[in-house]
C-alpha positions in Angstrom: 4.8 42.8 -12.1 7.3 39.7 -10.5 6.4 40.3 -7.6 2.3 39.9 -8.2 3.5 36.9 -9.9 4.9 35.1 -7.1 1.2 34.3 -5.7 0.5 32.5 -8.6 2.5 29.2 -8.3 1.3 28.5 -5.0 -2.3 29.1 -6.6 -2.2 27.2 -9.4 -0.4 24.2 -7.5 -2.8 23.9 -5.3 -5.8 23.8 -7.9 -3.5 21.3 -9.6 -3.0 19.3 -7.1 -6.7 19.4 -5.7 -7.9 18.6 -9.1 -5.5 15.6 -9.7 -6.7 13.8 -6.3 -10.8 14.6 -7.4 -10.0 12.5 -11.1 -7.5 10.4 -9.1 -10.3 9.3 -6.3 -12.9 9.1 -8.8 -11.2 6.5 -11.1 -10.3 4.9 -8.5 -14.2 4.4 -7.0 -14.7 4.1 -11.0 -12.7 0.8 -10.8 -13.9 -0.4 -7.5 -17.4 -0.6 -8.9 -16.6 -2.1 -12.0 -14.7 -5.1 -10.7 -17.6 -5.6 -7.6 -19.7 -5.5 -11.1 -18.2 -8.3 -12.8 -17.3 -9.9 -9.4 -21.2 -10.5 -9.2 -21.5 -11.4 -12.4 -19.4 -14.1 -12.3 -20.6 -15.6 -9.0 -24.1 -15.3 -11.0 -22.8 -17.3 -13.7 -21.0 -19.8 -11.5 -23.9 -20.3 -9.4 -26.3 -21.1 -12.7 -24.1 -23.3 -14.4 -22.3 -25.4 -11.2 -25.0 -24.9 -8.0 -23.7 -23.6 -4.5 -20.7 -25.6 -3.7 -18.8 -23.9 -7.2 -20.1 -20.7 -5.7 -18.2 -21.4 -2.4 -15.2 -23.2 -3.6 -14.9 -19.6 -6.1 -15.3 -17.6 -3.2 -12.4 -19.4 -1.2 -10.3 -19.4 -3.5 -10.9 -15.3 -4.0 -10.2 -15.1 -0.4 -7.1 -17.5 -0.5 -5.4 -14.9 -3.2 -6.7 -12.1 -1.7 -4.2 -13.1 1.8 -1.7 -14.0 -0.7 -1.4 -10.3 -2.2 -2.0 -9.0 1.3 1.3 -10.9 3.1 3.1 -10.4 0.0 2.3 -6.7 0.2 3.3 -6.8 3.6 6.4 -8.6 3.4 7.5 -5.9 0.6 6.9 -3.1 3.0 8.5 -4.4 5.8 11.7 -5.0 3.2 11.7 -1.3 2.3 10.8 -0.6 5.8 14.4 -2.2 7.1 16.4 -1.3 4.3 15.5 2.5 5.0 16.2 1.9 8.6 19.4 0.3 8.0 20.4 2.8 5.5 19.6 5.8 7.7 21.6 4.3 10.4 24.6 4.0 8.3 24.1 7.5 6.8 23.8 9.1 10.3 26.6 7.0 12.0 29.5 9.3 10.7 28.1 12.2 11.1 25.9 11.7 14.8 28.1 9.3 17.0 28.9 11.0 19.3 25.5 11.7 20.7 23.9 8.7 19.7 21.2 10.5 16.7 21.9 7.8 14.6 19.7 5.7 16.6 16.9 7.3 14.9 17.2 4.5 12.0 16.4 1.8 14.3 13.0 2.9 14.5 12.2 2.2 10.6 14.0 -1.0 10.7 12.5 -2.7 13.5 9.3 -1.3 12.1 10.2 -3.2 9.1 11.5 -6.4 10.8 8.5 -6.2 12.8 6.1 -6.2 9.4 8.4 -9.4 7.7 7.8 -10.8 10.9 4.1 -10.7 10.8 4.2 -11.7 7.4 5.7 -15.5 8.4 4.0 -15.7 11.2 0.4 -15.0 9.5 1.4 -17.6 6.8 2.0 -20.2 9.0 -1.4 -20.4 10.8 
């Protein structure tokens, strides 16, 4: 009986799993829709009550927060990014000197520097 058993977790993990990422995607398009939803509603509603040039100072100002969240994301990745880098190279050093593996971190944390970078640089212009 154990051993017909042992087909069983990989089986049910993988329903599990499959069926978490169908609700997962699906709230997820779920939410999407709603906010595009109230999104028009409220350029709708703008547009009625203050004419076009409401409609278009709204919109830029959507935009304008939108690049804010996005080079704030992207400054936050590039943290992790360099941190993990830096950390890996520390890890490895004592262990891999002598044939250089602990070069390996560098890859995440220029990766990461590289991402800050763009960050500034995108703010700037």
């Amino acid at each position: 009986m154990g051993n017909n058993m042992v087909f069983l977790v990989p089986i049910v993990g993988s329903i599990g799993m499959f069926s978490f990422c169908a609700v997962a995607f699906w709230a997820i398009n779920r939410r999407r829709e709603r906010e595009s939803l109230y999104h028009g509603e409220t350029v709708r509603k703008i547009s009625e009550m203050h004419g076009q040039q409401a409609v278009i100072d709204y919109l830029l100002e959507v935009e304008r927060i939108r690049a804010r969240r996005l080079q704030s994301a992207y400054t936050v990745s590039g943290i992790i990014a360099a941190c993990g880098g830096a950390g890996l190279t520390i890890f490895l050093f004592p262990a891999y000197a002598y044939d250089h593996t602990y070069l390996v971190g560098l890859i995440p944390l220029l990766v990461g520097l590289g991402l800050i970078g763009y960050a500034l640089l995108a703010r700037r212009s």
